[in-house]
N, C-alpha and C positions, 0 to 999 in steps of 0.2 A: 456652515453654509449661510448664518443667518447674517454674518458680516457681510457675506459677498453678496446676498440679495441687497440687501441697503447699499450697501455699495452703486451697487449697478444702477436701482433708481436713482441716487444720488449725481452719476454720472449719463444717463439719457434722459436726465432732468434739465440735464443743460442743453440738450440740442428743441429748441422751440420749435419745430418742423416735426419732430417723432412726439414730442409732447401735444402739441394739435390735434394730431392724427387719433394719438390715443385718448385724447378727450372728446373728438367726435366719433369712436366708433364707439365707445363707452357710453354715450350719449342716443345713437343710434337706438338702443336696447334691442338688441339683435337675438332671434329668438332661439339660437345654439352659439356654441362654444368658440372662441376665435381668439387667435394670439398674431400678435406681429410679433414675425420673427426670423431667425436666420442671420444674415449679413448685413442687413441696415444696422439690428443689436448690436452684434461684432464688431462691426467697422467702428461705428459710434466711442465702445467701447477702446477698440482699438487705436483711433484718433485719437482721443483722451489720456491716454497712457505716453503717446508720440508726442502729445505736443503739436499734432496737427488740427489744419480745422476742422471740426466734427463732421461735416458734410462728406471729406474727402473720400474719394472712392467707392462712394454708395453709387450702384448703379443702378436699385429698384427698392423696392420696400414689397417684402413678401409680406403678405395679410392671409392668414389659413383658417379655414374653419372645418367642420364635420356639420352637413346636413345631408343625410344620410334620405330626406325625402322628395331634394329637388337633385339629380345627379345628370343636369344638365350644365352645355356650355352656357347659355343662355341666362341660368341660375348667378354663374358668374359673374358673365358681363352685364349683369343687372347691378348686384350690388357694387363693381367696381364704378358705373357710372355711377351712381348714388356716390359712391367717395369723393371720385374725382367732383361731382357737381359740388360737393358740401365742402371739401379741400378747394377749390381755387384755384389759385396761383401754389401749387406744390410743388417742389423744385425738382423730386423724386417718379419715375416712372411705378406707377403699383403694379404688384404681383398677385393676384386673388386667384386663391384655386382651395376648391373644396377636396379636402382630402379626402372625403365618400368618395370620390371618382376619379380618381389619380390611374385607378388598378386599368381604367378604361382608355388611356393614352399611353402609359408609360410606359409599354413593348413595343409604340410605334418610336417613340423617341428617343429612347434608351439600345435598344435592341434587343431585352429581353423581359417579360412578362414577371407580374408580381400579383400576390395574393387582396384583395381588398382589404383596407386597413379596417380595425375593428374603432377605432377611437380614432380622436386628435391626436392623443398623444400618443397612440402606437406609430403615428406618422411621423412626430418628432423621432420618434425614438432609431427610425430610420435614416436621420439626416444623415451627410456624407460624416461630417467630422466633429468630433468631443466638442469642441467651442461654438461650434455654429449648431448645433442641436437646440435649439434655446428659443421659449418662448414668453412672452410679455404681454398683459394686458391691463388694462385700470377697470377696477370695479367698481359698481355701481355706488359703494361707499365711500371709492375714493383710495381704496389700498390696489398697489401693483398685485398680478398675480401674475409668478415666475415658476415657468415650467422648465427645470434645465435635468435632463435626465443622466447627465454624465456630471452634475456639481457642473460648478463654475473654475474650479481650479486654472484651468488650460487655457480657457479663455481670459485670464489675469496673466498667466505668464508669458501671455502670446506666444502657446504653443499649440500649433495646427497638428491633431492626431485622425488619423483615421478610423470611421465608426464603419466597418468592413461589416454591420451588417446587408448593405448593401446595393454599395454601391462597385464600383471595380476602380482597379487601379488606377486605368488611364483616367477618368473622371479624376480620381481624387488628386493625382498628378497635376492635371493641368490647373486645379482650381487652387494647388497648395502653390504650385508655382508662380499664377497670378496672383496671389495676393502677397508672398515673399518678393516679391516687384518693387509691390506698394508701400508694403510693411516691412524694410529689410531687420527689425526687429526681430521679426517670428523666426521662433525653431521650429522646422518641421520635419516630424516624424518621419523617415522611411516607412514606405507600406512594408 
């Protein structure tokens, strides 16, 4: 595992846009826990391996945290302005959502209700798929700190698996489909 962490810094060391970002939120000293992560990681990752340019197909930068005592929308789009203000010119739309209060929208959008996550990383731990479960931050001393709960494996091989705790099929269908588009590299798993 310790190869593929190095790795991975080594490979979203080169995109200067997710390296920014992680040095101003690092810089921020945010008073809870937060990773970027998901599919900006993945993709990043995944350009790198293609041969494309790192940017390609990033259509947001999820930024997650757990503050389990502001469990408002408001909470949110506070600190996402503070991003956007301190980012600039960022080429990336941001994604911030407090995972304390996910349990609070995600039956109207999804269709069906979920228990309040007890952690950040019990919300990773929920991500659709093995490769995109994955989070990333810079600490204060300057070391990444990678949360990937299913290893890194899958997301080296460019292969898209379903993490079926719970998500459904059609979600994970159309999001494996979209990205074997982009990536005809990827194997992906049959649900």
């Amino acid at each position: 595992m310790k190869l593929y962490e190095d790795l991975l810094v080594e490979m979203i060391s080169k995109s200067e846009e997710l390296n920014r970002l992680l040095h101003i939120l690092k810089n921020m000293n945010l008073p809870f826990d937060y990773y970027v992560g998901a599919g900006c990681i993945t993709n990043t990752i995944w350009n790198d391996i293609s041969d494309y340019p790192l940017e390609y197909g990033i259509s947001d930068v999820d930024i997650v945290y757990y503050d389990p005592r502001d469990m408002t929308p408001e909470g949110e789009k506070k600190l996402k302005d503070q991003l956007c203000s301190l980012l600039g010119d960022f080429p990336f739309k941001l994604d911030v959502k407090n995972q304390a209060r996910v349990h609070l929208w995600y039956e109207k959008k999804f269709g069906f209700s979920i228990k309040p996550y007890e952690s950040l990383e019990e919300a990773i731990d929920s991500w659709p798929t093995t490769a995109t479960a994955l989070g990333v931050r810079l600490e204060r001393g300057g070391s990444h700190k990678i949360y990937a709960p299913y290893d890194l494996e899958d997301l080296y091989s460019m292969i898209v698996r379903p993490n079926k705790q719970m998500i459904t099929r059609e979600i994970y269908e159309a999001k494996a489909n979209k990205w074997k588009n982009k990536w005809p590299m990827l194997k992906v798993i049959p649900w």
